[in-house]
Residue, then its C-alpha position, 0 to 999 in steps of 0.5 A: x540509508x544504512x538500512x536500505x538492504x533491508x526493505x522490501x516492496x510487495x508489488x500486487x499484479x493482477x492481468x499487467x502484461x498491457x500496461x506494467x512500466x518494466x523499463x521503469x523498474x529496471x532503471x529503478x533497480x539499477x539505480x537503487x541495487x540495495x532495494x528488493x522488491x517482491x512482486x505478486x503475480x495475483x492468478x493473473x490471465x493473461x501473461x503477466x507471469x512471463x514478464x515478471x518473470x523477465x522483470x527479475x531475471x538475473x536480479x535479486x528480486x522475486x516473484x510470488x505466483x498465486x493459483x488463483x486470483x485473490x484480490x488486492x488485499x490478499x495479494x498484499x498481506x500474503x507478500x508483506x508476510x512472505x517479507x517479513x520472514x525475509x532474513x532481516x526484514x526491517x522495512x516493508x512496503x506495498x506500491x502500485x504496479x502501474x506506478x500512479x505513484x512514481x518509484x522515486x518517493x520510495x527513497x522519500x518514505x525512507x529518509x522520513x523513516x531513517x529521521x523520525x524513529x517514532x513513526x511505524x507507518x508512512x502513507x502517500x497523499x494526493x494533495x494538490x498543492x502548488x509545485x506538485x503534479x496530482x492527476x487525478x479524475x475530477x470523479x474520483x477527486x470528489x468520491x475520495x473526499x466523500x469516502x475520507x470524511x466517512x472514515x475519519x467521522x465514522x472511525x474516528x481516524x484522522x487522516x487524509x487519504x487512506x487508499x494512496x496505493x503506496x504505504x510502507x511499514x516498519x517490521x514489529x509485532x504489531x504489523x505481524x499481528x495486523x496481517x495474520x488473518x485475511x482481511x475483511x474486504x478486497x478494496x479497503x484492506x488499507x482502512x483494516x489494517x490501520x485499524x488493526x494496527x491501532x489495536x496493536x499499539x499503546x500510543x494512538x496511530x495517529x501520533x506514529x503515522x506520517x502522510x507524505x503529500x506526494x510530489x506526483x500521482x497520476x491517474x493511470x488507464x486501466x485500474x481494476x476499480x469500478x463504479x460499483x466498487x465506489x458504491x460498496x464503498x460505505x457498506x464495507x466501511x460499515x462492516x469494518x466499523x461493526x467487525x471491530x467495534x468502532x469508533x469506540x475502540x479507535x478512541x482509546x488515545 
């Protein structure tokens, strides 16, 4: 990939130290040198600042320590931003530190992006298919699928699995736009930055994102997400659809 010097992937942290796969990441670096990753430390509790600071030590890799905890969604847009202004920033990502999704489908989203120029966005999907090992919560399966057909119906946004917890982005004007203002929601910042995305773009988003049935995704003890995160879910799918004045605006294609 003759780009990959050019990437980097924003790794939200918030209270990590019990379960952060360090060794993973280190044999990751080690494997591909060329990747940078950027990790935000979201005013964790607990030592999480220690062993990231370890994690990166005599590494090019960085460390953003936040005062205070600002939730998923800020942590993210504050490290996309803080990459793009990187010296020839091309490609960012965001992925999930307990690393539901395995390091390896990095590399997968950058040859999808390396051979489809039209694509601005690559968004993994936990699809159980045959050869391909999803864990998930029977729970969890059955929300997701509720709270999927709650955006595509009430965005009118065609698209299968909107909270993977690993998407990568080329760097354009339209991302930077996308992540200038806070977003609406700590948890379905994912939705609200597709949809400002959209805004952004003369084509429909449909016809420059590519969802990445991931080869593997396990559901990982520990997530930050509760029961009452799933029951707001609708309500803050609504304030969206109401901040931005959908479906009508995602209709423009």
């Amino acid at each position: 990939m003759s780009w990959a010097k050019n990437v980097w992937v924003i790794v939200p942290a918030y209270n990590e130290a019990g379960r952060l796969p360090t060794e993973k990441f280190r044999h990751f670096f080690a494997a591909r040198p060329n990747l940078r990753f950027l990790f935000v430390n979201d005013g964790s509790e607990d030592n999480t600042d220690e062993i990231l600071a370890e994690l990166v030590k005599e590494t090019p890799h960085e460390v953003l320590n936040l005062p205070s905890n600002r939730g998923k969604a800020e942590a993210v847009r504050v490290g996309l931003l803080q990459a793009i202004e990187k010296d020839g920033a091309g490609v960012v990502a965001f992925w999930d530190a307990d690393l539901a999704t395995p390091l390896a489908s990095i590399v997968n989203f950058l040859e999808i992006l390396e051979t489809r120029t039209e694509l601005q966005v690559i968004t993994g999907a936990r699809v159980l298919l045959c050869g391909r090992i999803i864990k998930r919560s029977t729970h969890r399966h059955y929300v997701g699928r509720v709270f999927a057909t709650l955006v595509s119906n009430l965005l009118a946004f065609p698209i299968y699995d909107t909270q993977c917890g690993a998407k990568m982005f080329r760097v354009t004007d339209a991302l930077r736009s996308s992540l200038e203002e806070p977003f609406l929601t700590r948890w379905l910042f994912d939705v609200e930055l597709l949809v400002r995305l959209q805004s952004q773009l003369t084509n429909h988003l449909s016809e420059q994102l590519y969802e990445y049935p991931l080869e593997q995704w396990c559901d990982q003890a520990g997530s930050k997400l509760t029961l009452m995160d799933f029951i707001k879910a609708p309500r803050e799918l609504w304030r969206i659809a109401q901040h931005y004045n959908l479906p009508q605006a995602m209709r423009k294609a």
